[in-house]
VOGU-3710 file (C-alpha; in Angstrom, 3 decimals, decimal comma):
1> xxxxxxxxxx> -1,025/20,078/11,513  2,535/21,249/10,463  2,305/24,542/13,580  4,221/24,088/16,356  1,761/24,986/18,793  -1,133/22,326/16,609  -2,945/25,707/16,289  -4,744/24,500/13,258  -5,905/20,938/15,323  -6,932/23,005/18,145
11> xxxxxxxxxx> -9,326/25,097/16,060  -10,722/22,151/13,982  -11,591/20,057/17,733  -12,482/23,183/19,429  -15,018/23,697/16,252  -16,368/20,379/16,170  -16,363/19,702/20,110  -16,634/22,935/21,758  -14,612/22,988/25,177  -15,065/25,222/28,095
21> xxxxxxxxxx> -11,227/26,311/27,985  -9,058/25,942/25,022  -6,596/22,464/24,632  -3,125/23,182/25,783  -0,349/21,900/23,490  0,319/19,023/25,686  -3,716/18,286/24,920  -3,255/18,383/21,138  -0,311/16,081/21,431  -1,958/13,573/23,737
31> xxxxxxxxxx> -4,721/13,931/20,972  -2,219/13,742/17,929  -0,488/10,447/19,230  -3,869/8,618/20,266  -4,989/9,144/16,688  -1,295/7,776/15,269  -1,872/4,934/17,413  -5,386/4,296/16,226  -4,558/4,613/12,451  -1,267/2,162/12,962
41> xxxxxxxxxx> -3,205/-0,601/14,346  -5,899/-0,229/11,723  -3,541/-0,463/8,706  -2,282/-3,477/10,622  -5,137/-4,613/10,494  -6,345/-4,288/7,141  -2,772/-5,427/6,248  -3,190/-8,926/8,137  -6,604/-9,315/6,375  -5,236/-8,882/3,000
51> xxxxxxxxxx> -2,257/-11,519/3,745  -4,297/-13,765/5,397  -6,737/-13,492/2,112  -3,135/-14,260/0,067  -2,245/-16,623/2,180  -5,700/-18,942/1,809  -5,247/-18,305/-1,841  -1,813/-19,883/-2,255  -2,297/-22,584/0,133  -5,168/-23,132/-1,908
61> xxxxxxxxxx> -4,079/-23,282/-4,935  -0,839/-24,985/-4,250  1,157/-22,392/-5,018  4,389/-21,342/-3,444  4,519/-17,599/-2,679  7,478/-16,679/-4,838  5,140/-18,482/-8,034  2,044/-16,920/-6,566  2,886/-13,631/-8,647  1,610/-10,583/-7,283
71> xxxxxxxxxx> -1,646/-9,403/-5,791  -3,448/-6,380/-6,367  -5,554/-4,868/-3,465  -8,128/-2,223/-4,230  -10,117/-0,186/-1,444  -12,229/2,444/-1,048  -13,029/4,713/1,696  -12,523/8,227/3,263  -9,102/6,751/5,360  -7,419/5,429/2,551
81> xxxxxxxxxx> -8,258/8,798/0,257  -7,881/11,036/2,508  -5,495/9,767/5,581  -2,150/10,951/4,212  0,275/8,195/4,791  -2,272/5,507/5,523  -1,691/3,170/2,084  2,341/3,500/2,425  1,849/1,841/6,299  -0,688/-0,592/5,051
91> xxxxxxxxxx> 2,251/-1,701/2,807  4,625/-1,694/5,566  3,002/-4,139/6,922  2,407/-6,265/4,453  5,871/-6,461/3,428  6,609/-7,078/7,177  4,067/-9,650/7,193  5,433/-11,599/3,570  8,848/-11,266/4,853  7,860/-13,440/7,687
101> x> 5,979/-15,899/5,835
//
């Protein structure tokens, strides 16, 4: 929601989950930052999975990861199609997570 007032978030919750009296702004924001919070940690999630997957792999096959090459993730779901920046933090994270390794 690009308003300033989250206009266009208040509509969409008060459609889907009617409320007695209409969110404030403060609402929508408490809203807004629960679901940013909720959509980090599950790209850091799926981001840990997919380096721990690498991880096993290289160990397993001896490898070390600058001559493990690269890996190519595919996934498919309503988040990562239709959550805006969700695949960009998912890769955040992973290169936090190989720059650690």
């Amino acid at each position: 929601d690009t308003t300033n007032s989250l206009s266009q978030s208040s509509t969409i919750l008060q459609k889907l989950h009617p409320l007695r009296t209409p969110p404030s702004r403060s609402d929508m924001l408490f809203v807004r930052k629960v679901c940013q919070l909720v959509s980090h940690r599950a790209a850091a999630y799926l981001a840990t999975g997919a380096h721990a997957l690498y991880s096993l792999r290289t160990a397993a096959e001896g490898l070390k990861p600058k001559d493990a090459g690269h890996a190519t993730i595919a996934c498919n779901g309503s988040v990562i199609e239709k959550y805006p920046e969700f695949r960009p933090l998912c890769q955040r994270y992973l290169d936090d997570l190989t720059e650690l390794s």
